[in-house]
LUMZAZA-52855 format. One line per field, with one value per residue (C-alpha): x, y, z; residue in one letter. Coordinates in nm, 4 decimals. Layout:
<sites>
x X; ...;
y Y; ...;
z Z; ...;
resn A; ...;
</sites>
This chain:
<sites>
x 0.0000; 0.1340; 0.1917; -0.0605; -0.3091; -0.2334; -0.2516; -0.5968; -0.6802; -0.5423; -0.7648; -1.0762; -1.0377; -0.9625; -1.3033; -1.4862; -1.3536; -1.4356; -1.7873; -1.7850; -2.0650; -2.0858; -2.0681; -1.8415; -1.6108; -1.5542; -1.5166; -1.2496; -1.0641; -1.0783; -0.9503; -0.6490; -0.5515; -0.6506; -0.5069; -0.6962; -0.9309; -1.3164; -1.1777; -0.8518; -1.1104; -1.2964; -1.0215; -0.8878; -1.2236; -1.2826; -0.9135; -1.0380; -1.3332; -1.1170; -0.9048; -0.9207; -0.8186; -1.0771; -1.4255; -1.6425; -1.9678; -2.0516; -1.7262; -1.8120; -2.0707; -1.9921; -1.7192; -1.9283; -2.2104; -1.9007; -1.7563; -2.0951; -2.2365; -1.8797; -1.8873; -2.2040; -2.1472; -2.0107; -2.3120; -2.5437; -2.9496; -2.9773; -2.7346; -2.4339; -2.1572; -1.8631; -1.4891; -1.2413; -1.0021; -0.7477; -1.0192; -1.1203; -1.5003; -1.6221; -1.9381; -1.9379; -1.8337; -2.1027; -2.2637; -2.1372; -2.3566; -2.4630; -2.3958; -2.6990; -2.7997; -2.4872; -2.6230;
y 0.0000; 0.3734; 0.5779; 0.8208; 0.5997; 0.4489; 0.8304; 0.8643; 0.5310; 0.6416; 0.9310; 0.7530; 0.5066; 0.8088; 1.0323; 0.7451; 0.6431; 1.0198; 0.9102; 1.1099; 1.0230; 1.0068; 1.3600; 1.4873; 1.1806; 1.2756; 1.6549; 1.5339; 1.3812; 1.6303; 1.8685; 1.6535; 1.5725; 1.8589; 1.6473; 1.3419; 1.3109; 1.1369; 0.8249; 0.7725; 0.8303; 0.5832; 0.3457; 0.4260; 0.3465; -0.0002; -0.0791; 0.0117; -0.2725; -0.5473; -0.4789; -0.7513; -0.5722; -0.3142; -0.5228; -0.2298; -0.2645; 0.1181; 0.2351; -0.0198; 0.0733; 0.4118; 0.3699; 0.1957; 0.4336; 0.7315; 0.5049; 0.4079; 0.7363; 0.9382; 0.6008; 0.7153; 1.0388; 1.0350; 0.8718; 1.0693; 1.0812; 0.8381; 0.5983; 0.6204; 0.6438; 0.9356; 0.8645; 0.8342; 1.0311; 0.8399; 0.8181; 0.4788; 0.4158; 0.2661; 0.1088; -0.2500; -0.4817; -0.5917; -0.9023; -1.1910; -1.4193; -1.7622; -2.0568; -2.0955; -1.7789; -1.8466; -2.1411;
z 0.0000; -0.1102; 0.1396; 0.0976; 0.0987; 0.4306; 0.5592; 0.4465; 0.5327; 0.9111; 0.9127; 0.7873; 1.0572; 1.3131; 1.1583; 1.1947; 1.5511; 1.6929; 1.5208; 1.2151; 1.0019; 0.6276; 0.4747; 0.7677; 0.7566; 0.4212; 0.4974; 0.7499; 0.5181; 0.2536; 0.4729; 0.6119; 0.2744; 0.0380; -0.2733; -0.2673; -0.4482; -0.4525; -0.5792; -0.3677; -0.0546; -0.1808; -0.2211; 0.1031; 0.2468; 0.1030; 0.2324; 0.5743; 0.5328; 0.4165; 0.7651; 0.9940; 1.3008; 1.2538; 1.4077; 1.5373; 1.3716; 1.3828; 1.2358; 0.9597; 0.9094; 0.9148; 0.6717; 0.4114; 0.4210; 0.2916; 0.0367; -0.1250; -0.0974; -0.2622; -0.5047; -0.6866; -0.6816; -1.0479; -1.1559; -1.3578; -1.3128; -1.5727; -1.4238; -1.6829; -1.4876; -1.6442; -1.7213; -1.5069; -1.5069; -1.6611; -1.9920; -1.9387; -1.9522; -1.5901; -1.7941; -1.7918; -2.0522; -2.2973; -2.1823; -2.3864; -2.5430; -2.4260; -2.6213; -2.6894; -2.9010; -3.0800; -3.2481;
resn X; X; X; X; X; X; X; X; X; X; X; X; X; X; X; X; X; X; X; X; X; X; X; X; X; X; X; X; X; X; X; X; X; X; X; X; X; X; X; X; X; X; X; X; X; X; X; X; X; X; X; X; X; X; X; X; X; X; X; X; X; X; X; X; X; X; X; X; X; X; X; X; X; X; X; X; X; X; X; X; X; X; X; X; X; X; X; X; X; X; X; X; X; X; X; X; X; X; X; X; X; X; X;
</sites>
């Protein structure tokens, strides 16, 4: 894990601790670590839910809610999501078709 990630993933888990909910957890964040963006947040967050040490179901919870929420923020009205950044589409792949339609 970079190092700036494991800083924002310190002050999640410290925002959430001091029982910051969603939209202030991410405030908190934001204004710890100006740079980071939506998306490393985001990242940051889910790291924090695959922890094993952390086990407190409110901070969990808690952390979820702010990753889910900042997740779909770049998702339009009409549920196409935009770029990223880097200029790769986030849609989904086409589903392929079963073998059956084929023949």
């Amino acid at each position: 894990m970079s190092d700036k990630k494991k800083k924002v993933y310190v002050t999640i888990v410290d925002g959430a601790t001091d029982g910051l909910s969603s939209d202030s957890l991410f405030a908190f964040v934001k204004e710890k670590h100006p740079r980071a963006s939506s998306k490393k947040i985001v990242r940051a967050a889910l790291l924090a839910l695959s922890d094993s040490d952390l086990r407190d179901r409110n901070i969990l919870n808690t952390i979820y809610a702010m990753a889910l929420k900042h997740r779909l923020d770049g998702i339009d009205a009409s549920g196409d999501e935009d770029d990223d950044a880097d200029g790769q589409s986030t849609e989904p792949f086409a589903p392929v078709p079963s073998a059956a339609s084929v023949i």
